[in-house]
N, C-alpha and C positions, 0 to 999 in steps of 0.2 A: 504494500500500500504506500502512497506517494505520502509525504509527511502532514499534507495539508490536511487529511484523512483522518489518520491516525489518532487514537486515542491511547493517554499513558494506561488505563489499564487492560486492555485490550494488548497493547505492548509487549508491555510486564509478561505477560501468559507465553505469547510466541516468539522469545528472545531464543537463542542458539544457546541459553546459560539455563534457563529454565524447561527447555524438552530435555536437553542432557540430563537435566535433576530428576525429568520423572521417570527416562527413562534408567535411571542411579536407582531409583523407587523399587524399580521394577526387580531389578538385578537382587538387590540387596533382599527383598522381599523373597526370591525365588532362593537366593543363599539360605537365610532364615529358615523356610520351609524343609528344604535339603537334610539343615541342622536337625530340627524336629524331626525329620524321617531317621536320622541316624548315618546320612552319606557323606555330612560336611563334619568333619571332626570340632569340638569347641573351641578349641586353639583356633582353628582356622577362622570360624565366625567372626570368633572374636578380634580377630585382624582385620577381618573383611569388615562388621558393622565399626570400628573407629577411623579404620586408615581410607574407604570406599571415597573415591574422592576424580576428578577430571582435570583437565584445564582447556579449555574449547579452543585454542589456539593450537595447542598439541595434539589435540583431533585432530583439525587440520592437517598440520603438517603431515601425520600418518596418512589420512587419507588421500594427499596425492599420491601415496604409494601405494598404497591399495586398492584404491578407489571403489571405498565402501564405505560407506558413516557407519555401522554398528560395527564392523573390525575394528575401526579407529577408535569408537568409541571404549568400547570392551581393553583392546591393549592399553590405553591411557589409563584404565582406573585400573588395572594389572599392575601398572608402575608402579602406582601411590600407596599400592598394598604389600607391594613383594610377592616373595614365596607363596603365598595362601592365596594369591588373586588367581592362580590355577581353577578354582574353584567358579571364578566369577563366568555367568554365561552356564552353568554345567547343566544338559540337555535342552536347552533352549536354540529354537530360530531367532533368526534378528526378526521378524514377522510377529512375534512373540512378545517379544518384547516393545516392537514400537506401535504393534495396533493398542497394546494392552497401555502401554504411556499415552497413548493416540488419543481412549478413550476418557484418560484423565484431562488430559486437556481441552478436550471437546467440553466437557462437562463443566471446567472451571469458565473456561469463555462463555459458556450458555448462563451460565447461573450470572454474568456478569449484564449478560443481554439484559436476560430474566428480570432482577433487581431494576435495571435501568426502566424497562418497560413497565413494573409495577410503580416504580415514581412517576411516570407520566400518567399512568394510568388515575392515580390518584390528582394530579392536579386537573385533568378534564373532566372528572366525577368531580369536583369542587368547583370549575368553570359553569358546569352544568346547573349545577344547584343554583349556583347565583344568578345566572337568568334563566331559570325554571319554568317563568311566567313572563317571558319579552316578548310580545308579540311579533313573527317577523315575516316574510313574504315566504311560501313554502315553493320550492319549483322542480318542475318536473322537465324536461328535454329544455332547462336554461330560462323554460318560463314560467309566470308566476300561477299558481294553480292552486291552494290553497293557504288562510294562514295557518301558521304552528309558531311556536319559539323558539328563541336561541339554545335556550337550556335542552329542549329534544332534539335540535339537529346535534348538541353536544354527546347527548347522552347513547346517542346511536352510533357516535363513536368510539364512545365510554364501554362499552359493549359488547363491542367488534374486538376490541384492545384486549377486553376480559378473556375472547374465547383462543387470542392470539397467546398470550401469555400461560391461558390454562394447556394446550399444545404442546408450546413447549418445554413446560415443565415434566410431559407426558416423556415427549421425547428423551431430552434428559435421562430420565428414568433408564428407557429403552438404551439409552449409548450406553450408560454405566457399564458394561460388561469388559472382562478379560478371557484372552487365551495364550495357552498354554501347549496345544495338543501336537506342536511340530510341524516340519514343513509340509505332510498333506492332511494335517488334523486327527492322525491314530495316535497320538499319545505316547509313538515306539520310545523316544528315550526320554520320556519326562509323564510319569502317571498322571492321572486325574485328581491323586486325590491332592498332589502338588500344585498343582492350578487352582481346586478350591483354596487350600490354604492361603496361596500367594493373593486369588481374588481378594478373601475376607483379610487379611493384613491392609489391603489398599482402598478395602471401603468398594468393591468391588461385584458385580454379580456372574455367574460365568456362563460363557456362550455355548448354550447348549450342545453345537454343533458345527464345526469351523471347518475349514480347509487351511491353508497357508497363513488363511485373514480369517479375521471378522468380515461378515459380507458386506459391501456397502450399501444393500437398502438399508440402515440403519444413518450411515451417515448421507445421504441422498434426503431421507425424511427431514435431517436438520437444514439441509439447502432448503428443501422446498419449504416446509415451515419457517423461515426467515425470511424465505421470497415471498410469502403472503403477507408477512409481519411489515414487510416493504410496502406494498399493496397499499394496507393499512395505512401506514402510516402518509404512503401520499396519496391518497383520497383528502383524508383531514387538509394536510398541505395547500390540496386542491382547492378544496370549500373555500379552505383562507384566500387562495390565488384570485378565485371569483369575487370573495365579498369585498375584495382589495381594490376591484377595478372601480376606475373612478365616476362611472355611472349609476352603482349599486352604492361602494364606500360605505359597507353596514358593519367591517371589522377589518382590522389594520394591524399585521404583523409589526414587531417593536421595530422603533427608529431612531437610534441611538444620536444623542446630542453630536455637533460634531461629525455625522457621516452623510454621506453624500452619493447622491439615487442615479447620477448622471452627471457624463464629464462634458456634455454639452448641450441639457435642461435641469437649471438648477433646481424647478417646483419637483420633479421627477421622486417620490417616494415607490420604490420600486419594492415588489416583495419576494427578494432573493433567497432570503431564506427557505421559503416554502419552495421553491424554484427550482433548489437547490437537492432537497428533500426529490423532490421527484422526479429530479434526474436520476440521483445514485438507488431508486428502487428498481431503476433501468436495470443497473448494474445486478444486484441482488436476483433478478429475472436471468441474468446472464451464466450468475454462477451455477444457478439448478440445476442448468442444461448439463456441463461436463460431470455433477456431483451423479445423474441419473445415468450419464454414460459409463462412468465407472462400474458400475452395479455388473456389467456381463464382464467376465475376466475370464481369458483359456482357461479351462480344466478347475486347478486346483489354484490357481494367481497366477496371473503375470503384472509387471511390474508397472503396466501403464497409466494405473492410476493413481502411482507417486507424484509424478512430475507436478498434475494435476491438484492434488491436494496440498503441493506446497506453497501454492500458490492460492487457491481460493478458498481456504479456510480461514489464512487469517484474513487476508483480505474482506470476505463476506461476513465478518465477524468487529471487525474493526466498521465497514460503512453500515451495517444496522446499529453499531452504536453509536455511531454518531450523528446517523440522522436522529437516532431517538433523542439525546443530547440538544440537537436542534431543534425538532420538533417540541420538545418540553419549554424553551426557551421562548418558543413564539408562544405556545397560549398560556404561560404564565404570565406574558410582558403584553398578552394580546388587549388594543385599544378595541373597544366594542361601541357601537355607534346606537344607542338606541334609538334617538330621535332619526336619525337618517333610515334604521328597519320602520319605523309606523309612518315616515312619508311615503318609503318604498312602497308601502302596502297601500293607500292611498290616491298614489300615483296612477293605476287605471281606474280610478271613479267608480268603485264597487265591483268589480270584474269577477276579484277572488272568493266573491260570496254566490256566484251565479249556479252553482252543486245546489245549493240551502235554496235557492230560487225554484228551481226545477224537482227539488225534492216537495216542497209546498205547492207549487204547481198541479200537482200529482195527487197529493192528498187533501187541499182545499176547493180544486175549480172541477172534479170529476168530470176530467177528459186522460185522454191516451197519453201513453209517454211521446208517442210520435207529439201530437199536437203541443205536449208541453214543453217537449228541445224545443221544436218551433219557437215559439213562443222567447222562450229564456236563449236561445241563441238567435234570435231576429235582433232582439235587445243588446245583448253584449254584444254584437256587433256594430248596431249602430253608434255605441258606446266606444266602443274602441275606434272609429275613425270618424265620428266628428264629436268625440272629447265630451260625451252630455253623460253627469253622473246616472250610473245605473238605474237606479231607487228612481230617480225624475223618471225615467222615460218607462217604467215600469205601473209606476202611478199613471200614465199618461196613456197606457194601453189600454186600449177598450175592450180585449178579448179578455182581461180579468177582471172578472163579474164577482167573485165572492170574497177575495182578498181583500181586507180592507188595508186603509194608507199606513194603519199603527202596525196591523198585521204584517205589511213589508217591509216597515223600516225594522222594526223585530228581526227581520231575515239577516241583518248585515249588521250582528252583536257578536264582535269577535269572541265575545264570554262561548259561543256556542260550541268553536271550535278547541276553547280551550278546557273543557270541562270535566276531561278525564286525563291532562297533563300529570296530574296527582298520582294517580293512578298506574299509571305507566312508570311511575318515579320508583313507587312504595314495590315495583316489581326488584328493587335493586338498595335492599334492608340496611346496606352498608355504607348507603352514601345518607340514609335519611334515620341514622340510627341516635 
């Protein structure tokens, strides 16, 4: 990931100092096991758990010579141990060891997602609450089609975010696993019951059934579930992109003192942020693809979807947090426009109440639904191109015979549309607790 991307903890996780560590975890964990079987002597252990130790530089340099990271890796902590590092590696693949460290690190970066996305998630369940009741223009294909509030177009985000995050905590779950079972999964020089042990040491659960690898639909499910979590997140982005424009201007990503929207229109408040957001979901979309190609490997593994994973895991790991990071950013600092949503809605002269028109239609003037679109779209139309509020020219129709004037204006009380907002809330105990 390019720097500008990056996040320190996201970082921290896929350093060349910290996969060595877990795969040290791994190593030492399988020593440990050994010990308890009775094949590593205690003398030796106990060399192996003080002295077990690397230098990522000294990888290096072995692995020009070898050109293998787990040879280089395995001889380097041989060094630091001595005589007893013989031990280190004993019945293990390097597949063994790095799906099984693979697996911790997947999990540490997810849970980092995870965390970041339950912060957002609560600040747009607290965004929501507080215009719960804002009246605002509701639209469908970009037009405006009924009212609803700010706080429900909030809370359907709030929502979405819930079943993104409950996912991947599933997933999560599902990567935890290790193996142990050798390069084509029988166990021939390292038993089963050394795999359980070395799993539960590392907080681990074991895969039931492996070849070379753990299979990648398991790391495929975490692409795709972060590419939704993308999804997610720039929709919300979207909403903001829309109500930013400056004919609507019903909410306005932050604009920090000092920064500047355009190098040649100074009024230009631009919303880059959201912008931003839904470019790199592109990306996230991007990475799914190679994480599902991975999933078919020759036989028992081939090595092609190393290359692959060295690259899009931290990378797809690093841009959902930082969109989420940006995302959290906008609708905490988000300026929300009330007065400019009740002119929006306003703005076509009863239009958004024309549903409640043709519903009354129907049940006060006992004719057809044909006759009563008629009716209610004769009017919104004339409404809509020579500008005469709805309600007048509704009054002014002589086809309605039993409607009276109180009875119409009745029709276009926003209260109608908002009357089970509440309701829809109390569906979600923990924002109204």
């Amino acid at each position: 990931m390019i720097p500008r991307y990056e996040t320190h903890e996201i970082k921290s996780v896929w350093t060349d100092q910290n996969r060595f560590k877990r795969w040290l975890d791994v190593e030492i964990a399988a020593c440990r096991a050994w010990n308890e079987a009775g094949e590593i002597p205690d003398e030796d252990y106990r060399n192996i758990a003080e002295k077990a130790d690397f230098d990522v530089d000294r990888i290096r340099e072995i692995e020009e010579i070898t050109q293998h990271d787990v040879i280089a890796f395995v001889s380097s902590v041989a060094e630091k141990i001595g005589e007893s590092g013989r031990f280190v590696h004993l019945g293990l693949t390097s597949s063994d060891v790095i799906d099984t460290a693979s697996s911790l690190l997947l999990a540490e970066s997810m849970q980092i997602i995870i965390s970041s996305l339950q912060e957002l998630h609560k600040v747009v369940g607290k965004k929501a609450l507080e215009y719960k009741m804002t009246p605002c223009a509701g639209r469908t294909h970009g037009i405006h089609a009924e009212p609803t509030t700010f706080g429900l177009k909030l809370l359907n985000h709030y929502a979405e975010l819930g079943r993104d995050i409950e996912r991947l905590i599933q997933t999560r779950k599902e990567m935890m696993v290790g193996k142990l079972s050798g390069a084509v999964g029988t166990y021939a020089n390292c038993p089963p019951s050394i795999e359980a042990r070395v799993c539960e040491i590392l907080g681990l659960g074991v895969d039931a059934v492996a070849t070379q690898v753990i299979q990648r639909d398991r790391h495929a499910r975490i692409a795709t579930d972060i590419a939704v979590c993308g999804a997610t997140l720039e929709r919300l982005a979207l909403e903001v992109r829309h109500l930013q424009r400056t004919e609507v201007l019903e909410a306005l990503e932050p604009f920090k003192k000092g920064q500047k929207g355009s190098s040649a229109m100074p009024h230009k408040k631009n919303p880059i942020l959201c912008e931003r957001v839904c470019g790199m979901s592109r990306l996230l979309r991007g990475y799914a693809i190679p994480a599902l190609e991975d999933i078919a490997l020759w036989h028992e593994r081939d090595i092609s979807h190393s290359s692959v994973e060295r690259v899009i895991w931290p990378d797809m790991f690093h841009t959902i947090h930082y969109m989420t990071k940006i995302i959290t950013k906008v609708i905490s600092g988000l300026t929300v426009n009330e007065d400019k949503m009740r002119e929006n809605i306003e703005i076509t002269k009863g239009l958004l109440f024309s549903g409640r028109v043709l519903l009354a239609l129907l049940e006060r003037e006992g004719i057809s639904r044909e006759d009563a679109y008629a009716i209610a779209q004769s009017n919104a139309m004339r409404c809509w191109n020579e500008k005469i509020p709805l309600l007048e020219l509704l009054k002014s129709d002589e086809r309605i015979t039993k409607l009276t004037n109180d009875e119409l204006e009745s029709l276009f009380d926003l209260g109608y549309y908002l009357k089970h907002i509440d309701e829809i809330f109390s569906r979600f105990p923990e924002l109204t607790a």
